[in-house]
C-alpha positions in Angstrom: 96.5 109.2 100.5 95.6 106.9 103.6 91.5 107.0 102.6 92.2 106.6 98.8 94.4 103.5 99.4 91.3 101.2 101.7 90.4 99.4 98.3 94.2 98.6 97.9 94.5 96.8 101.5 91.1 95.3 101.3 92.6 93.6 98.0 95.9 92.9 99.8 94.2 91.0 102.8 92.1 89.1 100.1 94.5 87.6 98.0 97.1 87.2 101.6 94.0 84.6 102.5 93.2 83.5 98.9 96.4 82.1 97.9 95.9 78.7 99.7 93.0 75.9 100.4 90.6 73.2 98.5 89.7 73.5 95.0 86.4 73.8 96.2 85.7 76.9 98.7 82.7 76.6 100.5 79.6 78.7 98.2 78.7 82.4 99.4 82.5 82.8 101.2 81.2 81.6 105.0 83.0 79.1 107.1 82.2 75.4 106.0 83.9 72.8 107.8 82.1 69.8 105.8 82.1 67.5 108.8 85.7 67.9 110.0 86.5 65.8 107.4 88.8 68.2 105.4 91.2 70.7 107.3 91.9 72.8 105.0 93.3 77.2 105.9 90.5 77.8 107.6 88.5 81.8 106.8 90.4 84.2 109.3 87.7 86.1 111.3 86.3 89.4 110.6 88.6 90.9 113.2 91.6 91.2 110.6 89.5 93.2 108.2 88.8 95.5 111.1 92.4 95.7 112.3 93.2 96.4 108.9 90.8 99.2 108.4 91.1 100.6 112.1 94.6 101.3 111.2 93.4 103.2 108.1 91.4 104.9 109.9 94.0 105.9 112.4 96.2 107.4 109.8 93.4 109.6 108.5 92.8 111.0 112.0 96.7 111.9 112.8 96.5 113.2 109.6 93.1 116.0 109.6 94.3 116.5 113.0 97.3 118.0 111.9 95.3 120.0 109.4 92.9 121.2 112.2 95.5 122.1 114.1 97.0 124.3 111.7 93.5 125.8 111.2 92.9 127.2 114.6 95.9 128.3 114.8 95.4 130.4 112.1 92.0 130.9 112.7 93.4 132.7 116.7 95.5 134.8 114.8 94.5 138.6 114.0 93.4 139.0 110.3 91.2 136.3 109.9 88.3 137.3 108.0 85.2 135.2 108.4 84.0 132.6 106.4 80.0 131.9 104.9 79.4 128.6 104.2 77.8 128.1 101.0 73.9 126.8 101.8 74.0 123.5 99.5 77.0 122.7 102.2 73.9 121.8 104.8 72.3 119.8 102.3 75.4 117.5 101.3 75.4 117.1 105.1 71.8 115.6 105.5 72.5 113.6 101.7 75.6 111.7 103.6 73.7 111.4 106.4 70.9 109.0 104.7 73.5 107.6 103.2 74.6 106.0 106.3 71.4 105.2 106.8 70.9 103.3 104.1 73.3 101.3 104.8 72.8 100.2 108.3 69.3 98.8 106.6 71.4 97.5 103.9 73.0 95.1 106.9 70.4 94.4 108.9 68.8 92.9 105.1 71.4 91.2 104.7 71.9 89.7 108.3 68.2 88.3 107.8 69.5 87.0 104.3 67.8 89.2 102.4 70.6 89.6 99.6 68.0 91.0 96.9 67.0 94.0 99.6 70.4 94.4 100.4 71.5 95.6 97.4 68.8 97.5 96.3 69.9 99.7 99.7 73.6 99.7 99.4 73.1 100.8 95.8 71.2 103.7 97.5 74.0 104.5 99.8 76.6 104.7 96.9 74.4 106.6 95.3 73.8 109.0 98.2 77.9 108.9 98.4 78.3 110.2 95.0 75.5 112.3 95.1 77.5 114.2 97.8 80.2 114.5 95.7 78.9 116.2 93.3 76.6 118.6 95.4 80.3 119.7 97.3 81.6 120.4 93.3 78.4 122.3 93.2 79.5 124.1 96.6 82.5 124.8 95.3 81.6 126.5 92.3 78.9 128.6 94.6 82.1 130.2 96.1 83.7 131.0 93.0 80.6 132.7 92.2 80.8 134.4 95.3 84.4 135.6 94.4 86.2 133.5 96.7 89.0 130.9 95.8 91.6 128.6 97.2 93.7 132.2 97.7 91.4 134.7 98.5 92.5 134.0 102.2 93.0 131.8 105.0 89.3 130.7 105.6 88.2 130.1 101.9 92.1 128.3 101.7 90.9 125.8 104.3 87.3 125.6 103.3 88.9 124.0 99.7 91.4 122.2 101.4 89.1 120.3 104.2 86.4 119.7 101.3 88.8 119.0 98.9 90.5 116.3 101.0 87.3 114.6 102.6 85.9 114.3 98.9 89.4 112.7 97.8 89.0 110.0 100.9 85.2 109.7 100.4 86.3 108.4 96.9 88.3 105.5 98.1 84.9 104.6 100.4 83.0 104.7 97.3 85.0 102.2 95.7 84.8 100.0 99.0 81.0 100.2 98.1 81.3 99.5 94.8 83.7 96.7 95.6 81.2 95.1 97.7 78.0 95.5 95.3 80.0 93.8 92.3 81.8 91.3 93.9 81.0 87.8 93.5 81.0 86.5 97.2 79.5 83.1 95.7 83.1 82.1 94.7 85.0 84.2 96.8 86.6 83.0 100.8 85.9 86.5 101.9 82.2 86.8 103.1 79.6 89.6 102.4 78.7 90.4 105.4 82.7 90.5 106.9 82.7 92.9 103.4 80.0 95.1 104.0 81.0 95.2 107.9 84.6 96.5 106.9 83.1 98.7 104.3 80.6 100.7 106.9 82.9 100.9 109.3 85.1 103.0 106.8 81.5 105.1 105.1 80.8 106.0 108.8 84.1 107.2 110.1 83.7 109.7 106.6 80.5 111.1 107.7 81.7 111.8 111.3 84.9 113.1 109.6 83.0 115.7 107.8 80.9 116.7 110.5 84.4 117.8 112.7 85.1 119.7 109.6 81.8 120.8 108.9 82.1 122.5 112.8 85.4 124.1 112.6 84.5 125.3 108.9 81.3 126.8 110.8 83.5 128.2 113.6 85.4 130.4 111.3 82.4 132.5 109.5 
């Protein structure tokens, strides 16, 4: 899946950059030129992390857009039979919401070189992240309860699928978190903040993701 795999090319463009330069790296991953004395490969800028993940991000698009399409397409045709949105659904929504929130504050610690502040808030985002997870399992079992499952018909088919699939992406952001909280930036070329930059960019395009699904969920009840 293109969300489950961001870890994997965050990886990839760290060891592409990794395999060369000094014994010595420059502490804490930023650019350290020591004088101009030493020329060694210099840290490629932030703006091939964001290529890499924009082109993630891309893929994910083509790919729910395909799935919405399908959806009101089948949602024009006669037959349909409206869907009720569990109520815990508008809850995940606000928990994922904070959880973008956190972040950003997570950043702008960390831009002030706050590291200590930093985590404590990105731990609260990944927090919020799985938190959401487990409140759309909860959702989930709320329409089984309700008698309603993956074949009951078109809508509750769609409403598993388009919760089913965000969840599966919103995973692979998770592990970008958690990837960013446990890495040792000290010794690494790759910079926190380029880390945590790439990583929100990813946690962000998941919340607006679920909010289009979220709405064309709510148009079919």
């Amino acid at each position: 899946m293109p969300g489950t795999s961001i870890v994997d090319e965050l990886e990839l463009i760290i060891e592409d950059i990794g395999g060369g330069g000094g014994k010595h790296p420059p502490p804490g991953g930023d650019d350290g030129d020591e004088g101009g004395k030493r020329r060694g490969p210099q840290m490629p800028s932030s703006r091939r992390y964001t290529t890499a993940i924009a082109i993630g991000i891309v893929s994910i698009i083509m790919f729910f857009m395909a799935m919405a399409s399908a959806y009101l397409y089948l949602r024009a045709k006669s037959g349909w039979v409206p869907l009720h949105l569990p109520w815990i659904v508008w809850v995940n929504t606000a928990i994922l919401l904070l959880s973008s929130g956190a972040m950003e504050l997570a950043r702008r610690r960390l831009a002030l070189a706050d590291v200590a502040q930093f985590r404590r808030l990105w731990t609260v985002a990944t927090s919020l992240g799985v938190i959401f997870l487990v409140g759309q399992l909860a959702a989930w079992r709320q329409f089984v309860l309700a008698g309603f499952y993956v074949s009951t018909n078109q809508g509750s088919s769609f409403f598993y699928i388009f919760t089913g699939l965000h969840g599966l992406h919103l995973v692979g952001g998770i592990c970008a978190l958690l990837y960013v909280a446990m890495r040792k930036f000290e010794k690494a070329k790759l910079s926190r903040v380029v880390a945590a930059e790439v990583a929100s960019y990813y946690w962000h395009f998941m919340d607006g993701l679920w909010i289009f699904l979220l709405a064309l969920l709510y148009l079919g009840k």
